[in-house]
C-alpha positions in Angstrom: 8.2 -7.8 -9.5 8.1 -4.2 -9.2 5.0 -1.5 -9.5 6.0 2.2 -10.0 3.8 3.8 -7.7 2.7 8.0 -7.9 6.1 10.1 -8.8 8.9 8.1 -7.3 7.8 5.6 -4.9 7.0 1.3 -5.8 6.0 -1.9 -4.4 8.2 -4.5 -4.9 7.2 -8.4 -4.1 10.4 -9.6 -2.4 9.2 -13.1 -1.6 5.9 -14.9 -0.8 5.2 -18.0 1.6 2.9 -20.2 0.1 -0.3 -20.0 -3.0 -3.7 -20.6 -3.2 -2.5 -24.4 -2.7 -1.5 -23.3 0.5 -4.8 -22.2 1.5 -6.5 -25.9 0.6 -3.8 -27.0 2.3 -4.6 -25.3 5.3 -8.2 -26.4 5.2 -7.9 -29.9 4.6 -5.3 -30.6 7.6 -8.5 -30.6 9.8 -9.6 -33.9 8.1 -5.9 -35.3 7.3 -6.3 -34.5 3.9 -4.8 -32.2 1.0 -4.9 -31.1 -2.5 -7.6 -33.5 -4.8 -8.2 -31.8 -7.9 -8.3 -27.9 -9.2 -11.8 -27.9 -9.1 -12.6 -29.2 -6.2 -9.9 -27.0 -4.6 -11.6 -23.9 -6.4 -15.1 -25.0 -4.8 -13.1 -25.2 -1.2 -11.7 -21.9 -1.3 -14.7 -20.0 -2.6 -16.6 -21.7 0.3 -13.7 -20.7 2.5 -14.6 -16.9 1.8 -18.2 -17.1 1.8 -18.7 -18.6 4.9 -16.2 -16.8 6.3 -13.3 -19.3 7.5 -10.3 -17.4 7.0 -7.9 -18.8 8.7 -6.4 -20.7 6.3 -5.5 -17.8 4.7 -3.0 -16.8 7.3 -0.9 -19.2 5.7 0.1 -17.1 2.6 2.4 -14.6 3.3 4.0 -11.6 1.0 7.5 -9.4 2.0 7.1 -6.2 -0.3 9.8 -3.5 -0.2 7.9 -0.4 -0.7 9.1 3.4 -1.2 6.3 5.9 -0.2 6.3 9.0 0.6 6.1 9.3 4.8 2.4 10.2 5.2 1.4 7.8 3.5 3.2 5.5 5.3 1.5 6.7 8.5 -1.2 5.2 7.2 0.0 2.4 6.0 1.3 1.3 9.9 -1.9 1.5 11.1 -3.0 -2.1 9.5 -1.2 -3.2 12.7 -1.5 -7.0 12.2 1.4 -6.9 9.4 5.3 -6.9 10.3 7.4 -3.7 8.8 10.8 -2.1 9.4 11.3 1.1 7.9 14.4 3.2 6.8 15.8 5.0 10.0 16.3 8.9 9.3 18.9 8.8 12.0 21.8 6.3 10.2 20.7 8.1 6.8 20.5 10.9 5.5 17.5 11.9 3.3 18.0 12.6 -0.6 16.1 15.2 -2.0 13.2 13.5 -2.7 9.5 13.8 -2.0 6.0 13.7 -3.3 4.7 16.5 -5.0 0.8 15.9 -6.6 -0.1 16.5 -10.0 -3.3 18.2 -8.9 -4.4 20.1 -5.6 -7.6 18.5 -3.8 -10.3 20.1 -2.0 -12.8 18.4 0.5 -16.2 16.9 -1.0 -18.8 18.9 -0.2 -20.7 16.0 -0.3 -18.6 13.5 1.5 -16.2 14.0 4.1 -13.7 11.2 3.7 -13.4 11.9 -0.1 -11.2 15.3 -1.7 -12.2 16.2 -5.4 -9.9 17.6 -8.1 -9.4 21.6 -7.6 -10.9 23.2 -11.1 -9.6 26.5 -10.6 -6.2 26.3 -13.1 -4.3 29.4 -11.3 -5.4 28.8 -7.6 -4.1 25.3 -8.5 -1.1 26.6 -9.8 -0.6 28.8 -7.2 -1.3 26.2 -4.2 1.4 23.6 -5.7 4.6 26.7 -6.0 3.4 27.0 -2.4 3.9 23.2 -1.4 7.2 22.9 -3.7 8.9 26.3 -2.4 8.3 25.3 1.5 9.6 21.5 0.4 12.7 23.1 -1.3 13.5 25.8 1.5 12.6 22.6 4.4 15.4 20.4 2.2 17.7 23.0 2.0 17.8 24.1 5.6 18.0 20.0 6.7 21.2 20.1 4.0 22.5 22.8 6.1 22.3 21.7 9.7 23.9 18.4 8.6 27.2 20.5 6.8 27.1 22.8 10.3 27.4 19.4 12.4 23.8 18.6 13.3 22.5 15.1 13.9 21.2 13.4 11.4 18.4 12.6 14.3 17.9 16.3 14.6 18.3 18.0 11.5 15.3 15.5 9.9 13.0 17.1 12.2 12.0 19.9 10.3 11.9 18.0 6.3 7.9 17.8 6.1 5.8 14.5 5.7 5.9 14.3 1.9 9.5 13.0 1.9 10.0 9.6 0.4 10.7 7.0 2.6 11.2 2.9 2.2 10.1 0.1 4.2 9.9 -4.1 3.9 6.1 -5.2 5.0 5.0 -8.4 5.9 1.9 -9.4 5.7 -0.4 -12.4 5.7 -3.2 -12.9 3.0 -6.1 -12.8 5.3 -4.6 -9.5 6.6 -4.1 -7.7 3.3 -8.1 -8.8 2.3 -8.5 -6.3 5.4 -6.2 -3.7 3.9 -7.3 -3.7 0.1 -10.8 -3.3 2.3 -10.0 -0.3 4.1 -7.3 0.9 1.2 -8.8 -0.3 -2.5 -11.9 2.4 -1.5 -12.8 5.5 -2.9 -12.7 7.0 0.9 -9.1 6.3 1.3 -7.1 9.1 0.4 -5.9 8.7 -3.0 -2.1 8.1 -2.8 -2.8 4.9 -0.4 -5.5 3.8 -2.7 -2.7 3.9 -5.5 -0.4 1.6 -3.3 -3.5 -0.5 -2.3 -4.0 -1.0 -6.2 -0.5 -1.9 -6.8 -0.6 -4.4 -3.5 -4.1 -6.0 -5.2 -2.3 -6.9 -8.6 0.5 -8.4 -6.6 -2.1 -11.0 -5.0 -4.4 -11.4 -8.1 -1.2 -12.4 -9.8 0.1 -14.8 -7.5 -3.3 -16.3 -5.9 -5.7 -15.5 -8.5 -8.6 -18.0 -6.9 -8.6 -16.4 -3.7 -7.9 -13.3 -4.6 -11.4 -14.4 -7.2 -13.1 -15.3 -3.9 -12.2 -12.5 -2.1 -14.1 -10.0 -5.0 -16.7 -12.4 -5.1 -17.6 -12.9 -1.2 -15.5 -10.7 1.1 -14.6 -7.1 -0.8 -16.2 -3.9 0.4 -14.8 -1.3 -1.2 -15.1 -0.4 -4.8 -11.9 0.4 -6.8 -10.9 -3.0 -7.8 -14.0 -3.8 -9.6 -13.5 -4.4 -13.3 -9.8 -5.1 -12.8 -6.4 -3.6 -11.8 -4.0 -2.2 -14.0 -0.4 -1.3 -12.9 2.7 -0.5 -14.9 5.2 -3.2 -14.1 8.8 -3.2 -14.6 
């Protein structure tokens, strides 16, 4: 199962540990007990969420590979309780790709955690040749300290944060309701809250009653109401 995520970049579930039976499961060991009947599971987990037992959750557990561009992934490693190995820039060498927006941003006025669209056509124009000339020259340069001998480790020093990059993330369910929290929010910055979108189908797909509950009881941000969309392949 894999999302295509802004220009190049996609979340791919690699494997999952357990289901929303798992959860039940989970629960029940307290009173030697396990699964009875959908309902009555359904009732459990929904209680689960509401009152705020979690722990149960821990026991579901996703590995995604996931290609993003290096700033974002600064962000990403910052939802600490989560395992993750990413692609080392010293045993590889970088291909000549990276994130370049659609659109330019400026800061909201109004909020400041939130960036708005940039109206003006030729400022806008003008401030993306910037950002794709300096990523071109940056590439080009790296490219040459590697044919003059350079370190891999060295010469990646100067290619700028909006180079792709790839990682495998592992993380349990009760951890990723506190991502899609922080992530699946208009506050985010927008390419995280595209990866947090893609991450949110993954789960409503493959635990669709707690990922229900979670809406229901425990969300706080406000991107994921109404639904997710994401083009799978």
């Amino acid at each position: 199962m894999v999302i295509k995520v802004l220009d190049k970049g996609f979340v791919e579930l690699v494997e999952i540990l357990g289901d929303d039976n798992s959860v039940v499961q989970a629960a029940r060991t307290s009173y030697g007990r396990g699964l009875t009947n959908p309902e009555r599971d359904r009732k459990l987990i929904n209680y689960l969420m509401e009152h705020g037992h979690h722990s149960p959750f821990e026991h579901v557990i996703f590995k995604f590979h996931i290609k993003l561009p290096i700033f974002v992934m600064r962000q990403l490693v910052r939802h600490r309780i989560a395992s993750i190995n990413e692609r080392s820039g010293r045993y590889t060498q970088f291909e000549e790709e990276w994130f370049l927006p659609d659109e330019i941003r400026v800061p909201d006025p109004e909020d400041r955690q939130k960036s708005i669209p940039f109206d003006d056509k030729e400022l806008n124009r003008k401030a993306l040749e910037i950002m794709r000339e300096s990523m071109e020259n940056s590439f080009k340069a790296y490219e040459e300290l590697i044919s003059m001998g350079v370190a891999r480790e060295m010469a990646r020093i100067i290619l700028p944060i909006s180079m792709y990059t790839e990682a495998y993330w592992t993380i349990n369910l009760r951890s990723m309701m506190n991502f899609l929290n922080q992530r699946a929010d208009s506050h985010a910055q927008y390419e995280i809250q595209k990866y947090a979108l893609a991450i949110a189908g993954i789960l409503k797909e493959k635990c669709p009653i707690s990922y229900e509950a979670f809406l229901k009881y425990r969300y706080e941000g406000d991107l994921l109401v109404g639904g997710v969309e994401n083009e799978t392949v």
